[in-house]
N, CA, C and O atoms as a GROMACS GRO file, in nm:
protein
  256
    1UNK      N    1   8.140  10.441   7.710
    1UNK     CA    2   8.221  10.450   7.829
    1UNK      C    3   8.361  10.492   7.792
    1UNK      O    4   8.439  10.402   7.760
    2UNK      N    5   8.408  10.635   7.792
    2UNK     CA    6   8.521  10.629   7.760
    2UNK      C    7   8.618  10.699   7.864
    2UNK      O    8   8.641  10.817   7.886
    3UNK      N    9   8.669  10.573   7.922
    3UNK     CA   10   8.751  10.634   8.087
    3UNK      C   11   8.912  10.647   7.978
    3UNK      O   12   8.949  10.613   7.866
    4UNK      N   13   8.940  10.682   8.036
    4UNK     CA   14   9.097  10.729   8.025
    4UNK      C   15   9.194  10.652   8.141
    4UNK      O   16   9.248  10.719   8.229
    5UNK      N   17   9.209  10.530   8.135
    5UNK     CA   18   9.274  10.456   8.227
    5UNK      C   19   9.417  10.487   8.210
    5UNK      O   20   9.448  10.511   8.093
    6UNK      N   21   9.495  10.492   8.282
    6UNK     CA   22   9.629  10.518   8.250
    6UNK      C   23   9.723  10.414   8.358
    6UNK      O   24   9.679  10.393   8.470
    7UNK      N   25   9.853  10.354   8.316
    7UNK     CA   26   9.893  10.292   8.465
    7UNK      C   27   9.993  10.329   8.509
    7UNK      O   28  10.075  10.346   8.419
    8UNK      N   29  10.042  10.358   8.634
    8UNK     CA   30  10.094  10.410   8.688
    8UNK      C   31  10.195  10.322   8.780
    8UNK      O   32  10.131  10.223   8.814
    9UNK      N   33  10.298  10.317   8.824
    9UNK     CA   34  10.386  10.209   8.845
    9UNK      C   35  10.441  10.316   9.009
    9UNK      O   36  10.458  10.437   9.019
   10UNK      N   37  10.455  10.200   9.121
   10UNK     CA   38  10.437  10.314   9.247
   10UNK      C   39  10.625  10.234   9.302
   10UNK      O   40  10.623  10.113   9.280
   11UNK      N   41  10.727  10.268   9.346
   11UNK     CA   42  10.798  10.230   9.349
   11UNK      C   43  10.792  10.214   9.484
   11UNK      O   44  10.751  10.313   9.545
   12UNK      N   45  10.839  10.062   9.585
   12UNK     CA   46  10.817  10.038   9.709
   12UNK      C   47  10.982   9.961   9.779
   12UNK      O   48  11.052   9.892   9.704
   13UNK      N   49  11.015   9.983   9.897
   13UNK     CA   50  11.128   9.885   9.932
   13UNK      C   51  11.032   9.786  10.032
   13UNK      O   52  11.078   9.676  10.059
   14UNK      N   53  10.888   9.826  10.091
   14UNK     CA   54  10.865   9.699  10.137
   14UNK      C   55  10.724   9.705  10.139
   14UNK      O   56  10.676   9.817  10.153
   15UNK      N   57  10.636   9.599  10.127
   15UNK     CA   58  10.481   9.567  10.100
   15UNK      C   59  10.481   9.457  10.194
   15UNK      O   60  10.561   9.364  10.200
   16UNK      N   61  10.363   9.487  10.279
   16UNK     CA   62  10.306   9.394  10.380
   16UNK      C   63  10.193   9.407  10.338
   16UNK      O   64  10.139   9.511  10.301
   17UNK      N   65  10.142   9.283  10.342
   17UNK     CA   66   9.994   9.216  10.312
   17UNK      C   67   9.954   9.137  10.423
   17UNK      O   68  10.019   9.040  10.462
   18UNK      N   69   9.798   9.193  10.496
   18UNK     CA   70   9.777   9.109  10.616
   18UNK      C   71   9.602   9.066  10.574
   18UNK      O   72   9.518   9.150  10.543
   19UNK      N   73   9.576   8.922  10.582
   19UNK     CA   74   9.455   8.874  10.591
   19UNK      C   75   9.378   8.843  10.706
   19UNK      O   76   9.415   8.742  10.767
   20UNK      N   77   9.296   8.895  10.744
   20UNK     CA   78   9.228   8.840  10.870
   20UNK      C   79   9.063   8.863  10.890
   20UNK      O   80   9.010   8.964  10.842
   21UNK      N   81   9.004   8.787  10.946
   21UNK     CA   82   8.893   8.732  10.963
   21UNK      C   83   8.839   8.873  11.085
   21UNK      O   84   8.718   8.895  11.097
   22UNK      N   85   8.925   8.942  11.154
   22UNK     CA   86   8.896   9.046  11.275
   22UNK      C   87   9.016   9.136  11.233
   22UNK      O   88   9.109   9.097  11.162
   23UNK      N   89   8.998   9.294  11.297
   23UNK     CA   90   9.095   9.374  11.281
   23UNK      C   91   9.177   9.348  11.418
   23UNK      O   92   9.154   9.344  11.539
   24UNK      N   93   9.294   9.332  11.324
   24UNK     CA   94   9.449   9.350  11.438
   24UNK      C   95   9.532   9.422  11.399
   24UNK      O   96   9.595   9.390  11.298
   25UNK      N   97   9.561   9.554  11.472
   25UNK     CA   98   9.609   9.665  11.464
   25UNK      C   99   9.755   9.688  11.536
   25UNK      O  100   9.830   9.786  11.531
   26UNK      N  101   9.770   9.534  11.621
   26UNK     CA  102   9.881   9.557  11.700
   26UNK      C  103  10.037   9.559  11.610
   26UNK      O  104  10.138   9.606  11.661
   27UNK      N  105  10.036   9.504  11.482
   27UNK     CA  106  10.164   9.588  11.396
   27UNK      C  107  10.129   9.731  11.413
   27UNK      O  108  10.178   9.801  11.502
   28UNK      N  109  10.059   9.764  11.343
   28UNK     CA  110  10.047   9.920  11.283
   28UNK      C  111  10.066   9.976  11.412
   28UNK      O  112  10.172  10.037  11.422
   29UNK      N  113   9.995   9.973  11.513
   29UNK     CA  114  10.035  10.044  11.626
   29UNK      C  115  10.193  10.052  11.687
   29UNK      O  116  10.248  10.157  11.721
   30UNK      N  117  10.251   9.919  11.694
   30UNK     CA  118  10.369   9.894  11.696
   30UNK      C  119  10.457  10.018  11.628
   30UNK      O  120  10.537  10.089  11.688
   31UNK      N  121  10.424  10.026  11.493
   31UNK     CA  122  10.506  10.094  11.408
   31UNK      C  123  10.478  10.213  11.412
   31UNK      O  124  10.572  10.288  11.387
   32UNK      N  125  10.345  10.277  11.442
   32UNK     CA  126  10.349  10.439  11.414
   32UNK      C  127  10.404  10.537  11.473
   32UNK      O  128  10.400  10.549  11.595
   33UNK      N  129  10.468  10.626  11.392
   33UNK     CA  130  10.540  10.708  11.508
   33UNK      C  131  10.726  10.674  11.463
   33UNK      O  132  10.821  10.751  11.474
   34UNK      N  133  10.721  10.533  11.413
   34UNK     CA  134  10.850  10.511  11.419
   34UNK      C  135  10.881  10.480  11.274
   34UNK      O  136  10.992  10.500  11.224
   35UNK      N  137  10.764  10.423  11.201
   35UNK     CA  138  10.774  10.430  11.020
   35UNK      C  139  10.709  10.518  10.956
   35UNK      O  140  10.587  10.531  10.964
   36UNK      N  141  10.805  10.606  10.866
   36UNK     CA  142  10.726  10.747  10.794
   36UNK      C  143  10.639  10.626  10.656
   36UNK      O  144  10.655  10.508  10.628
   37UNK      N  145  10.560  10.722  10.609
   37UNK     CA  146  10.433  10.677  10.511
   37UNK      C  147  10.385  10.566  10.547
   37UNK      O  148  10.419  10.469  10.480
   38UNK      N  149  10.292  10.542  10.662
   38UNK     CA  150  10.233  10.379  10.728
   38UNK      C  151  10.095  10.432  10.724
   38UNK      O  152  10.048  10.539  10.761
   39UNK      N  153  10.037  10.315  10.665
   39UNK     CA  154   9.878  10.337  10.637
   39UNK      C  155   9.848  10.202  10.651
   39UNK      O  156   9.893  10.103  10.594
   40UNK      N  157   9.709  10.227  10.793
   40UNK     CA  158   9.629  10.122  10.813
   40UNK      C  159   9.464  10.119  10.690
   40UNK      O  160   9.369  10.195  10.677
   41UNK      N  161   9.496  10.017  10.639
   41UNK     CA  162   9.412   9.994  10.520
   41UNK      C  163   9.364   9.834  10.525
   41UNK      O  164   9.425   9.740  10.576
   42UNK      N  165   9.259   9.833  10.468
   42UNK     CA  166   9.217   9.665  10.442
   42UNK      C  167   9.146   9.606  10.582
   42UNK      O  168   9.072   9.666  10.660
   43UNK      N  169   9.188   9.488  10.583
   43UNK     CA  170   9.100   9.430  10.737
   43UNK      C  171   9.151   9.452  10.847
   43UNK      O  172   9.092   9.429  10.952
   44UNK      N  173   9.282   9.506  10.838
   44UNK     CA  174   9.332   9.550  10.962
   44UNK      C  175   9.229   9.731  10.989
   44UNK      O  176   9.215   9.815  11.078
   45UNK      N  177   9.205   9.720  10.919
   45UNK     CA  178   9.127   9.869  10.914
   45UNK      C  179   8.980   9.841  11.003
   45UNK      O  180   8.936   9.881  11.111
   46UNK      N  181   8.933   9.753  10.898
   46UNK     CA  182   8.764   9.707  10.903
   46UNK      C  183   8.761   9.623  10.849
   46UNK      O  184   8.795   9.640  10.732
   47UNK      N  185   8.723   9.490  10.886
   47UNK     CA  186   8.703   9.359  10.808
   47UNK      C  187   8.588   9.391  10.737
   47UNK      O  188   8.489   9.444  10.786
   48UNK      N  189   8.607   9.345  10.576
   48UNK     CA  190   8.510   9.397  10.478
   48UNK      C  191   8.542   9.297  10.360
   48UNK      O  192   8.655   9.250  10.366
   49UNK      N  193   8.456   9.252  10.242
   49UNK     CA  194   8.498   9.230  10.167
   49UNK      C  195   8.630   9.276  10.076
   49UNK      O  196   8.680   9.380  10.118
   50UNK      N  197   8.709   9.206   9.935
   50UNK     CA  198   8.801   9.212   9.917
   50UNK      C  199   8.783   9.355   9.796
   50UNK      O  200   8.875   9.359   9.714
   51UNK      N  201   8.699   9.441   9.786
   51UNK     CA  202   8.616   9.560   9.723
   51UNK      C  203   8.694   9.650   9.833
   51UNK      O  204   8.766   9.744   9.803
   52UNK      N  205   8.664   9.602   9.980
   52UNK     CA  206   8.716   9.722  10.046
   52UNK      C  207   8.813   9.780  10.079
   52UNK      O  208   8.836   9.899  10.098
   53UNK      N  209   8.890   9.665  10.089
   53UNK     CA  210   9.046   9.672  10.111
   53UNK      C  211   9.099   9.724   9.944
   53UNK      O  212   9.160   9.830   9.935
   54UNK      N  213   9.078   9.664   9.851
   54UNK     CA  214   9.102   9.751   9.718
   54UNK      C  215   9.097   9.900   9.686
   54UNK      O  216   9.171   9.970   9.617
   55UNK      N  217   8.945   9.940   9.786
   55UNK     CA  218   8.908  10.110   9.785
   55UNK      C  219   9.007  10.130   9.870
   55UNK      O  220   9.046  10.242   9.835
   56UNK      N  221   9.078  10.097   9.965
   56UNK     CA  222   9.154  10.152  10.062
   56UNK      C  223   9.248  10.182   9.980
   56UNK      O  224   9.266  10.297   9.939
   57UNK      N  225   9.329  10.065   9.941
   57UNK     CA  226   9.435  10.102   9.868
   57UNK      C  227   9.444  10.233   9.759
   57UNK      O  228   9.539  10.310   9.742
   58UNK      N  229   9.338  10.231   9.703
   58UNK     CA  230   9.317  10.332   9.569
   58UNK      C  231   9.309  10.450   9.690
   58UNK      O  232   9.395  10.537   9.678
   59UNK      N  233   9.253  10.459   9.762
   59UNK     CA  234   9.244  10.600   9.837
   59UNK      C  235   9.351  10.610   9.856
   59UNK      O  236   9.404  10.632   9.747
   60UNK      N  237   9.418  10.608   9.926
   60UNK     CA  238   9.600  10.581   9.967
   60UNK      C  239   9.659  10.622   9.858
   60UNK      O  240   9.687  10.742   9.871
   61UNK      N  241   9.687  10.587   9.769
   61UNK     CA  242   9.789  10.582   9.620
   61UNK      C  243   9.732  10.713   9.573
   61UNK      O  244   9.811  10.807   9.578
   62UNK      N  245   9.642  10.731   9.539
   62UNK     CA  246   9.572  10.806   9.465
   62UNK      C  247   9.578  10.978   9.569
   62UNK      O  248   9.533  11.075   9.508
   63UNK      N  249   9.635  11.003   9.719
   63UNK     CA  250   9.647  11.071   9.767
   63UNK      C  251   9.844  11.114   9.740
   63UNK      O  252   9.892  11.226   9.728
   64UNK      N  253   9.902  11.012   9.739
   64UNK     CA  254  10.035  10.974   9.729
   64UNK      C  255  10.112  11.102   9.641
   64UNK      O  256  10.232  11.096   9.616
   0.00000   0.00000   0.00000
């Protein structure tokens, strides 16, 4: 197995982290339109295990 991992360091002024049992979209909606780079990701997306919200993120960054 020889991946080539490399790490990469993403510089942020603010990180919101939301946990929930159902998707609630009423931040993100709140905000779009009015905050540049806003991405609905994780359970606010689709409640899913903690695999999915991880792929979200990597999709996101990895487009960045």
């Amino acid at each position: 197995m020889g991946r080539d991992l490399k790490k990469t360091t993403l510089r942020a002024d603010t990180l919101l982290v939301s946990v929930g049992l159902t998707p609630d979209r009423q931040l993100y909606e709140t905000l779009v339109g009015k905050t540049p780079n806003l991405y609905l990701i994780g359970d606010a997306r689709e409640t899913r295990n903690i695999m999915g919200a991880i792929w979200d993120v990597y999709e996101v960054v990895r487009t960045l």
